[in-house]
C-alpha angles and dihedrals in degrees: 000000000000161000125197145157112259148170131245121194088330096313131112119273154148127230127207120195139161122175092292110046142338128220132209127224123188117216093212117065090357099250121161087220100170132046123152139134119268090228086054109032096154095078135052119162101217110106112248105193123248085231122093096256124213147193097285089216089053087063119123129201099210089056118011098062106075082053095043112011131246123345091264087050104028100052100065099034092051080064108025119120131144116326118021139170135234125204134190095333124060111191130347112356115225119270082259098054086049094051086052090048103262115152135201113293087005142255101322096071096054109033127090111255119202112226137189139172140220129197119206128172094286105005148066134194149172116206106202122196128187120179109218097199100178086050096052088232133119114196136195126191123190125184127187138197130197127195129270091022137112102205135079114222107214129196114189122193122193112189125192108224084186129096090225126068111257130218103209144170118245119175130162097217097211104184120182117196137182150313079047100046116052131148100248099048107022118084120161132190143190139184084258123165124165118019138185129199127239104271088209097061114213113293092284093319112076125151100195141063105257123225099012135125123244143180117231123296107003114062125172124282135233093250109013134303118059135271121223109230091207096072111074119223106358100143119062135227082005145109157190158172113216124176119229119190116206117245115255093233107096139050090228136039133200143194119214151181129179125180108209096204090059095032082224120143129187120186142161120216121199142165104265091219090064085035107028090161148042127209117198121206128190132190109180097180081286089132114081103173115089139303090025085051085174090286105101123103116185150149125200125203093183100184114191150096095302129069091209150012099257132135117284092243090049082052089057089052099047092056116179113353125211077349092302125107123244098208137068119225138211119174123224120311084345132121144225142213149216140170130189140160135230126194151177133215156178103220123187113288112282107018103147100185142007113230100189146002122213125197100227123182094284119354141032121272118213115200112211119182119258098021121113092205122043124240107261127219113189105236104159099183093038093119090058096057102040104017 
């Protein structure tokens, strides 16, 4: 078991690993950015970009925009890889916000976060801070890992440094990227009920309907006929944002991919009352500006508080959606939390999807059709994370 400074692609990072799997985490912009199995290193499913990624707080406007875009845009993408946060913005700030500095998916992607780790007898953690001054917000994020097990337990704190509550945006932008995620081999899944589709469509290629209400999995697509959202990239040069609110069902709610042709699966598991919705996010090689130059694949699973990227004061008037709000609260100086849990695992040969995920005793239990008994992840402190 282990923690170390590293290095990714040339940038700053941490690494936590333990026998089963490591993890990266960059130190600018806070992206998890790295996550595979040590007896198959050759493969991890969160999307690195085809373009040559930076520091975000190294970006410069008289010579980064025409790679990146402008400074509200730019900033992020220039850093932007795998899992990403977003806090306490989730998608384009307001002229205003630009004028003051905001960039896309707030403070937290572009700033520089400060880690550490810590190794005790059977575990083994980084705790990562990052300060949002213009939000008001200070974050920490600590993730832990145990042996013999192929999950990281996360805890997550959002504290409010204002006199005054806060409504904010707070998404985990969980991106997954080839070669793990292909058309012919990658399905996900999720406990989804209700959706909506983006209002704004996708820049000329959408693939989907905008603005309109949907039931899980099948929403509406551009022309007629319907997509399901549970097959990743199956229309091409296209792309979309759906909104997907979490039944009410259960108590938990997941997020999940599994690629049949490496029997491979990667998940998150929360509670649905701290991440009521997903938002799912696709670029099929739709976008053709730089840095996206038609190359990108991608498929977002962008669990969180809010159904879609949309401005903080479009959030307010949207209210409670489907009876569910679409913003997270801290009161004054106050502060939050949220665990969750990420895995990796190997599943039977030829599982194509996995239906449902149950928090046991002490593991995860993936349900895969047709088989009488789950698939079972050892996850020993499992209860105390997500109850």
């Amino acid at each position: 078991m282990r923690y170390e400074r590293t290095k990714w692609h040339g940038r700053a990072a941490w690494t936590l690993a333990n026998d089963v799997l490591q993890l990266t985490h960059l130190t600018g912009g806070g992206h998890i950015v790295d996550f595979r199995l040590l007896d198959d290193p050759a493969v991890s499913p969160l999307w690195v970009p085809s373009w040559k990624t930076q520091e975000p707080f190294h970006f410069k406007s008289n010579t980064d925009i025409r790679k990146f875009g402008q400074p509200e845009i730019g900033k992020l993408l220039c850093g932007i890889a795998g899992h990403s946060l977003c806090l306490d913005l989730f998608g384009v700030p307001s002229p205003e916000e630009v004028r003051n500095g905001a960039a896309l998916h707030g403070e937290a992607g572009v700033t520089k976060w400060q880690i550490s780790g810590k190794k005790k007898a059977n575990e083994v953690s980084l705790t990562a801070k990052v300060r949002l001054p213009k939000a008001g917000l200070g974050f920490v994020r600590e993730l832990r890992l145990r042996n013999g097990e192929s999950v990281v337990y996360v805890r997550e704190k959002v504290r409010n440094e204002s006199s005054r509550d806060q409504f904010f945006q707070w998404q985990q932008h969980v991106t997954l990227g080839p070669p793990f995620l292909t058309a012919n081999d990658c399905a996900i899944d999720l406990p989804g009920a209700r959706g909506r589709t983006f209002p704004d469509g996708y820049e000329g290629h959408e693939a989907l309907a905008s603005g309109e209400d949907f039931d899980w999995p099948y929403a509406p697509k551009f022309d007629k006929g319907r997509v399901d959202l549970r097959r990743p990239l199956s229309l091409k040069r296209t792309g979309f944002v759906a909104g997907v609110q979490m039944s009410q069902k259960y108590d938990h709610a997941f997020v999940c991919a599994v690629n049949t042709k490496l029997s491979l699966a990667i998940g998150y598991c929360f509670r649905r009352k701290d991440f009521p919705w997903v938002a799912l996010w696709e670029e099929n090689r739709a976008r053709k500006s730089s840095p996206w130059n038609g190359r990108e694949q991608t498929r977002g699973l962008e669990f969180g508080a809010s159904p879609l990227p949309m401005s903080r004061k479009e959030n307010f008037a949207l209210g409670n959606l489907f009876s569910t709000p679409t913003l997270a609260h801290v009161p004054a100086k106050g502060a939050v939390t949220a665990s969750y849990v990420m895995f990796l695992s190997r599943v039977p040969k030829g599982a194509k999807v996995i239906e449902k995920i149950s928090v046991g005793k002490d593991s995860l239990e993936l349900k895969i059709p047709s088989r009488k008994i789950a698939h079972r992840v050892p996850a020993a402190v499992i209860r105390k994370y997500l109850g």
